[in-house]
N, C-alpha and C positions, 0 to 999 in steps of 0.2 A: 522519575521521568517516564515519559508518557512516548507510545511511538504509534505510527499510521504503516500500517502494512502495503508496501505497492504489492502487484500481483506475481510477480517472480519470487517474494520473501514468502508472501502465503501458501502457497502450491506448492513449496522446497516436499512437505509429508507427504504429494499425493504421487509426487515424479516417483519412476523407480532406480536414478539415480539419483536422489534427492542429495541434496548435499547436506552432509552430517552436522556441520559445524553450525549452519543456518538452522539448522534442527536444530539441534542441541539448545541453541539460543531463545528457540521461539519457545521451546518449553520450559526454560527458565525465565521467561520475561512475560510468558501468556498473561493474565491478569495487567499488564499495563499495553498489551496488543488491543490496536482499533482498527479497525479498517474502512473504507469509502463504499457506500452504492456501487458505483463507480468501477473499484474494482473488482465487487463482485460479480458484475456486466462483463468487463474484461476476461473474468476466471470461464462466469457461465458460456463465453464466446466460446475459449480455447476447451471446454468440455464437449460443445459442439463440433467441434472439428476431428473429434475420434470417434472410431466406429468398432460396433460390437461389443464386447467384455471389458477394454478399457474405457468406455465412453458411460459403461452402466457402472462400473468403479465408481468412476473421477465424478458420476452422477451423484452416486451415494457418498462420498468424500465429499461431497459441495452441501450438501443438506447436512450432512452431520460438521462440516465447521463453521455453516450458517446460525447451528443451529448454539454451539458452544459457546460461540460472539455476540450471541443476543443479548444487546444490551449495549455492545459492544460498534457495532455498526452505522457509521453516519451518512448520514444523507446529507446532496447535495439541496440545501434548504435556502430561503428567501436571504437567511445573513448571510451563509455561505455564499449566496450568488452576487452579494455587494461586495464581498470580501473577494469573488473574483474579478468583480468590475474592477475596483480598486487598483489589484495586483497587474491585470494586464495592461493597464495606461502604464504605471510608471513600468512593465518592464517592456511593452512599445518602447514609451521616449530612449529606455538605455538600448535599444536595440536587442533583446534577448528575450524574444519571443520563445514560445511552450509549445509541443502538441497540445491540442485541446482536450485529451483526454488526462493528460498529466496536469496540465494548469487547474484542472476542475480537482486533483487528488490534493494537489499543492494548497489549493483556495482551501480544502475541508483542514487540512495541516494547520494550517497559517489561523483560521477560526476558532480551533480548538488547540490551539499553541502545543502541537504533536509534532515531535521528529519523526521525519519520516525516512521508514527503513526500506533501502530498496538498494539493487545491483546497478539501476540505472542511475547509478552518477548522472550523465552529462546532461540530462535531463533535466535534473532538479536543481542542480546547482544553480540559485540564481538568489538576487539579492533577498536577505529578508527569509528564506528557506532554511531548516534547519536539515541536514539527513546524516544517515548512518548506511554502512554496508554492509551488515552483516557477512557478507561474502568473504572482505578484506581486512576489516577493523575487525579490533578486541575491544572489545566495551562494557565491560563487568557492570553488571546490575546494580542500578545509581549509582556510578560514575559518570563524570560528565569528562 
């Protein structure tokens, strides 16, 4: 199984309380980690928002796990943007609408049939979504 990194799963190594267990996992399961444009945007925000010595850290942290993913990283691309058309109508009619930054993580998920791994349950939860929380679950490598 294949997983989509939101940004709270990716950024667990750069925090300096990172949580251990979200670690431990991403380095057991790196080689089936992807992640979004998207949240790389998200990441490059929250690097902008520090100053001084951790902001040139969390700089170099962002180029060196850019740079490990290569290959790895999807873009939000022409199917992925039909794959979001798609998903937002029917999850309009059921009434469970997205932030638009997560419906765009969700669309790249849903395109490349990727659970996706994130703290943010109540976000993702929606029909059709697969995810995981590393935070809370045990999910041993290919188990389903």
């Amino acid at each position: 199984m294949s997983w989509l990194l939101d940004a709270d799963v990716l950024c667990q190594p750069a925090k300096v309380k990172g949580n251990p267990v979200v670690i431990a996992w991403l380095e057991a399961e790196q080689e089936q980690c992807y992640t979004s444009t998207i949240v790389i945007a998200q990441i490059a925000y929250w690097v902008r928002t520090k100053e001084g010595r951790q902001r040139a850290a969390l700089t170099e942290w962002l180029g060196r796990c850019v740079e490990a993913m290569e290959g790895r990283i999807l873009s939000f691309n022409l199917a992925t943007a039909h794959v979001w058309g798609d998903q937002r109508f029917i999850l309009e009619q059921a009434g469970q609408l997205m932030p638009v930054e997560d419906s765009y993580i969700a669309a790249t998920a849903r395109r490349h049939d990727l659970i996706i791994a994130t703290g943010n349950e109540k976000d993702f939860r929606r029909p059709g979504l697969k995810v995981f929380n590393p935070f809370k679950q045990v999910w041993p490598s290919g188990g389903a």
